[in-house]
N, C-alpha and C positions, 0 to 999 in steps of 0.2 A: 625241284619243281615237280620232276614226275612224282615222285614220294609221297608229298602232297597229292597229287591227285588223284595217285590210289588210297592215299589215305578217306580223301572225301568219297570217294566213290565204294566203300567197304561200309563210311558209314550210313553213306545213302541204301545201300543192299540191308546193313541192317533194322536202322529205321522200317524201312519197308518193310520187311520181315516181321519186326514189331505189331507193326502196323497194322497186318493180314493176320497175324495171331490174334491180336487181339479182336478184331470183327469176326474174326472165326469162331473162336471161346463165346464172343457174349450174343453171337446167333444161334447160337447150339445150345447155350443156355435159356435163352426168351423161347425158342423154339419147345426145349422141353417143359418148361415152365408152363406153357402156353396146350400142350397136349395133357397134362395134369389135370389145368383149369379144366377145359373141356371134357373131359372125361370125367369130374367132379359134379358138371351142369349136366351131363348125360345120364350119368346113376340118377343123380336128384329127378329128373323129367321123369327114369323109367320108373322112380320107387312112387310119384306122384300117381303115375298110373295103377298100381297096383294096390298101392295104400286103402282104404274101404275109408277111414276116418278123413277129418277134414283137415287140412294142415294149418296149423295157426303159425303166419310169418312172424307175425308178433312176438310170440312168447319164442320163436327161434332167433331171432333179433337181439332179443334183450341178449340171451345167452352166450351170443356170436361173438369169440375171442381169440381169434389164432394168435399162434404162437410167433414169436418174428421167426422171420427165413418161412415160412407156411404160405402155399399158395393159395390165397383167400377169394378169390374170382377171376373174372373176363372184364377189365372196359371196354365194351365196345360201340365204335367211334363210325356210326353209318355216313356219315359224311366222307369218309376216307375211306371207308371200308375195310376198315380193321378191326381186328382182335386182340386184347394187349393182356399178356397177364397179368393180375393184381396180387403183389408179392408182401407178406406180411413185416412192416420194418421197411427206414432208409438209409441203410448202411450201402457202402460201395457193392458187397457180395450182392444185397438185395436187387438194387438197381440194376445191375449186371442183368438181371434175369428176367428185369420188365418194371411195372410202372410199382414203384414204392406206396404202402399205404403207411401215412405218418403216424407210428404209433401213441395213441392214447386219447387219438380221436375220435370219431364216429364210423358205423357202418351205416346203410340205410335201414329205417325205421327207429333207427335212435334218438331222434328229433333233434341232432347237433352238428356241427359242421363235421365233412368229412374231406380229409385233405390226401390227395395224391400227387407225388411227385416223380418226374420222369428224367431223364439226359437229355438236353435239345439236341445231341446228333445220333441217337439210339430211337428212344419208343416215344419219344415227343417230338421229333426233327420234323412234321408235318405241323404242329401245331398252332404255325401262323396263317392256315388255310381255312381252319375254323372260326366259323361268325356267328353274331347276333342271330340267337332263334335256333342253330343247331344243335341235335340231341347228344344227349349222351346217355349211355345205358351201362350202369352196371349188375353184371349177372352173377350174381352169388347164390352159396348152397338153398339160400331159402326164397331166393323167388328171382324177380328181373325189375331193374328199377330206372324208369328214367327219368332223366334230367333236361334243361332246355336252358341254354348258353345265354346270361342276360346283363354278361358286364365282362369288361378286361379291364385291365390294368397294367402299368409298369411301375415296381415298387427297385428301393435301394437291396443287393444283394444281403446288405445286414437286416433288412427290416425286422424287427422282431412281431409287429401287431395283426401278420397273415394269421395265424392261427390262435384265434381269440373264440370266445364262447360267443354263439350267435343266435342263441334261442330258439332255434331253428332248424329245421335239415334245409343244407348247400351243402353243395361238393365243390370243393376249390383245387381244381390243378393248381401247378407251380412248375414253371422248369426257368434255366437259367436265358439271360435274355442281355443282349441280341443274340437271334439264332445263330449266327454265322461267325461269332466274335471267334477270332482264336486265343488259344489260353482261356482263364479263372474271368468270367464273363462278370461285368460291373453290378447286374442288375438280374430282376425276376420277373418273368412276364407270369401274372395271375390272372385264373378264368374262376369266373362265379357261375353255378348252374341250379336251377333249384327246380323239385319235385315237378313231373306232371304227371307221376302215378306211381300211387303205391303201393301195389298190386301186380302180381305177372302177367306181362302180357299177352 
């Protein structure tokens, strides 16, 4: 009996250990991720200043291609008062680091959907606190773009018809849903947000 219960108590130390590693690694990964971004929107502000020519977002849009694992902007989420980095790709490394942009979709000015996905207990775990009407902004190399929150949804974890052509610029988060589920959660909570300027503001 005692046997056992150093046994479970060695594997509760390690667990936990696990545990603390792991939130250790993937805040010091969003962390730097997130110092990248920003440091990316601070060049861009200062070369805006200096630039004498007029910048066309446009023709910087079309061109906008990062590479996956490439830090490709800031979501940020003034409702919560966050800064989330936008990480090129959503493989597990990428997620690690902050909010996934799902390759082969849109950026803003592309006129197409663009889809970000996050971990509900990482860089989406606030996610059920945002409502109808709330903005969202994302800041990338070529300008600041936001968006206004005008639909959710709860889709099956398989659904495949989230990311369909929409004729249109939306930005559709995705994270897994219920927030709190433990384990491989059944389902996907989906946010729709669409343009209210596009333009820096």
């Amino acid at each position: 009996m005692k046997l056992l219960s150093y046994l479970l108590m060695i594997a509760g130390i390690v667990v936990l250990f696990f545990g603390g590693y792991q939130w250790y690694t993937t805040t010091t990964a969003q962390s730097e991720a997130t110092a990248e971004a920003q440091a990316m929107i601070d060049e861009r502000d200062l070369s805006r200043k200096t630039e004498a020519d007029e910048f066309d977002a446009i023709a910087a849009a079309e061109n906008y291609d990062p590479n996956t694992g490439e830090t490709a902007g800031i979501l940020h989420i003034p409702a919560l008062e966050a800064d989330l980095p936008i990480i090129e790709g959503t493989h597990e490394d990428d997620l690690a680091r902050g909010v996934g942009h799902y390759r082969g979709t849109a950026y803003p000015l592309q006129n197409e959907q663009i889809v970000l996905s996050g971990h509900r207990d990482t860089v989406f775990r606030r996610m059920g606190e945002l409502e109808i009407g709330d903005h969202l902004v994302l800041k990338m190399d070529y300008g600041d773009f936001t968006y206004e929150i005008k639909e959710t949804k709860i889709v099956d974890a398989d659904d495949r018809t989230i990311i369909v052509p929409h004729g249109e610029e939306v930005l559709t988060l995705t994270t897994c849903y219920p927030f709190n589920f433990v384990g491989y959660a059944p389902d996907r909570y989906i946010m729709y947000a669409y343009p209210v300027k596009t333009q820096d503001e």
